[in-house]
C-alpha positions as CSV (number, residue, x, y, z in Angstrom):
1,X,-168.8,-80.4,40.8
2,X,-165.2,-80.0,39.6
3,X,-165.7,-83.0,36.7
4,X,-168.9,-80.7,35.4
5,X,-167.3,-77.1,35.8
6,X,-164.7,-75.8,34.3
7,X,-163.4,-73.6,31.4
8,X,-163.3,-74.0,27.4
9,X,-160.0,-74.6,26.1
10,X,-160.8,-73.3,23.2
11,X,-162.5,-69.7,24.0
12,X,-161.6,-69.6,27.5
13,X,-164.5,-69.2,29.2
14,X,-166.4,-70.8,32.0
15,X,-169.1,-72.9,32.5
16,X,-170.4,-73.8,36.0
17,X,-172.5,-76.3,37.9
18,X,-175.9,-74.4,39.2
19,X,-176.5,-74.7,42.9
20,X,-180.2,-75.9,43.5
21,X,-180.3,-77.5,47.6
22,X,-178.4,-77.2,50.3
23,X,-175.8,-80.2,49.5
24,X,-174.4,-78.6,46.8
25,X,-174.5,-75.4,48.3
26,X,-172.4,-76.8,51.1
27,X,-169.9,-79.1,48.5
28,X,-169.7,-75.6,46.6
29,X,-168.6,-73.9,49.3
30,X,-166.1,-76.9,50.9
31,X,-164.4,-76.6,47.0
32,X,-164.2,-72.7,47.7
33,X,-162.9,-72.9,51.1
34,X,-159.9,-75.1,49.6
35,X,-159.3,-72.9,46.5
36,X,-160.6,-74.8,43.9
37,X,-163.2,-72.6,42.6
38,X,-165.9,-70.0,43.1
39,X,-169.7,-69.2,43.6
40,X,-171.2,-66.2,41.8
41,X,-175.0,-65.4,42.4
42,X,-177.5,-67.1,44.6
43,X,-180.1,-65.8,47.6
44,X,-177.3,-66.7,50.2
45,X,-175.0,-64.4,48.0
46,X,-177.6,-61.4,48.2
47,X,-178.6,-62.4,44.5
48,X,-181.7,-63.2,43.3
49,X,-179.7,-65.1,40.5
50,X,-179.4,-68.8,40.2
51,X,-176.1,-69.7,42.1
52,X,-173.6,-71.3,40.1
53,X,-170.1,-73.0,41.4
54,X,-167.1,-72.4,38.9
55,X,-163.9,-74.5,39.1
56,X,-160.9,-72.7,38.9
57,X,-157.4,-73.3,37.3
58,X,-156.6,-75.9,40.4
59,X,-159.4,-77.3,40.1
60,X,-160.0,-78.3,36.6
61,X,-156.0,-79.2,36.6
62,X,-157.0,-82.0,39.4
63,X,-159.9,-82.9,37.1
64,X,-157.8,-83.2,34.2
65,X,-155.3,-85.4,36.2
66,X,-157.4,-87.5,37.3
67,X,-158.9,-87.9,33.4
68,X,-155.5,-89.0,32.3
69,X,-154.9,-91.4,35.0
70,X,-158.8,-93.1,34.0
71,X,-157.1,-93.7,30.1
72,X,-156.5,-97.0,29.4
73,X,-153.1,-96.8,27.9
């Protein structure tokens, strides 16, 4: 969920992963719980929007670590 989240580096904003079973319900909120993003809408959130998970700052920085460390040079 943090590799397909994340913001735009060139406007800024956010695009998130939407929330569809229980598994990624429970991944979205084990990335919450350790402050690496957050969920907005969703039934279990009282909405009857599609839930979507958004990486935040920390998280997309440990993406983008890890995307350096995968480059062949």
């Amino acid at each position: 969920m943090l590799r397909e989240s994340g913001h735009d580096p060139l406007d800024g904003r956010g695009y998130g992963v939407e929330l569809r079973g229980a598994g990624e319900w429970a991944t979205a909120r084990a990335l919450v719980a350790a402050s690496l993003g957050w969920i907005e809408g969703g039934r279990p959130q009282g909405s009857e929007l599609p839930g979507l998970f958004f990486a935040n700052r920390d998280g997309v920085a440990i993406v983008a670590a890890e995307a350096e460390d995968d480059m062949p040079w």
